[in-house]
N, C-alpha and C positions, 0 to 999 in steps of 0.2 A: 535732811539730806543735803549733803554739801555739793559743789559744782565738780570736782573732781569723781563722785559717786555719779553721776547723772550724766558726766562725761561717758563712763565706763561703761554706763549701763545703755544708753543710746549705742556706742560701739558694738557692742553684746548684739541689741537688735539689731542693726545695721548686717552686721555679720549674718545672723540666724536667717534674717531676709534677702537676704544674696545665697545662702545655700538652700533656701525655698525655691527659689528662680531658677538654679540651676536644679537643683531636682526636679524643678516642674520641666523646664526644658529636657532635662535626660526623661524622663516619663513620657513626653510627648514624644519626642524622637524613636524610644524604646518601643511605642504604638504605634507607629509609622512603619517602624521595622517589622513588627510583629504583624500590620495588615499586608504589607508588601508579603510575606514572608507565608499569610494566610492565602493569598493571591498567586502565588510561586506552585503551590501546592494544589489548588486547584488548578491552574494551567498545567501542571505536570499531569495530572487528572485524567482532562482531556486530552492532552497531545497521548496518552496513552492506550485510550479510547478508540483516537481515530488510528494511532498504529492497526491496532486491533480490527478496526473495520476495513483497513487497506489489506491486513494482510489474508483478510479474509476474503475483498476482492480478488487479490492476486490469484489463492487457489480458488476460487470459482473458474476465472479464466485460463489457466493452466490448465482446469479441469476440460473447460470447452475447448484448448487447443489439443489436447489431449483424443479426443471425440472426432475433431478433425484431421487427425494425423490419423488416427485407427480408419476413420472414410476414404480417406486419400490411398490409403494403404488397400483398402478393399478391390478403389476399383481398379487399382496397377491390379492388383489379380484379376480382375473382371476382364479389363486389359490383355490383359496375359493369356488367358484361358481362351477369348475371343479370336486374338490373332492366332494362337494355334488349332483351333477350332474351322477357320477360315484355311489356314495353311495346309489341314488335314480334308477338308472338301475340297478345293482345289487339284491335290493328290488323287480324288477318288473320285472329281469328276473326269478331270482331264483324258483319261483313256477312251471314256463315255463321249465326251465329246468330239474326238477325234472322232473313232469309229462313227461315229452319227454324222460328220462331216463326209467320214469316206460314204458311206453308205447314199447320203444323199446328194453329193457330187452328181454331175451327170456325167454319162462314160460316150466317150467321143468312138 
């Protein structure tokens, strides 16, 4: 083997081992991407998980405001039935208690 052969052939390796380094480099990087990437997927996961549990909070709560608005709504009729109820003994004592005034009055 002469020094120009052996020149050639060192270049040859030289080369093949710079394209091993950069493959190895793109392979690592390539894995980096690919856990980042396995990591993206599970965080998407869970953020979809907790949607999920929030939006299930929400209608529980919707449901309970729901509950209290149909109470609140009861007792405006409770309310309501009451003060006419009131409005209507008033009506039907009031004659009663006059005459019971007149009646018990003393007459001069």
């Amino acid at each position: 083997m002469n020094d120009c052969e052996t020149v050639e052939k060192l270049k040859i390796v030289r080369d093949v081992r710079a394209r091993m380094v950069s493959h190895s480099k793109s392979r690592n990087i390539l894995a980096d991407q690919l856990d980042q990437a396995k990591q993206e997927i599970d965080n998407h996961r869970l953020y979809k998980d907790e949607k999920e549990k929030l939006l299930e909070e929400r209608e529980k709560k919707l449901e309970e405001l729901r509950q209290i608005n149909a109470d609140v709504n009861t007792i405006d009729v409770l309310i309501t039935e009451s003060s006419e109820y009131m409005k209507n003994l008033k009506e039907t004592l009031q004659p009663s208690v006059k005459e019971h005034l007149i009646t018990q009055s003393p007459r001069l």
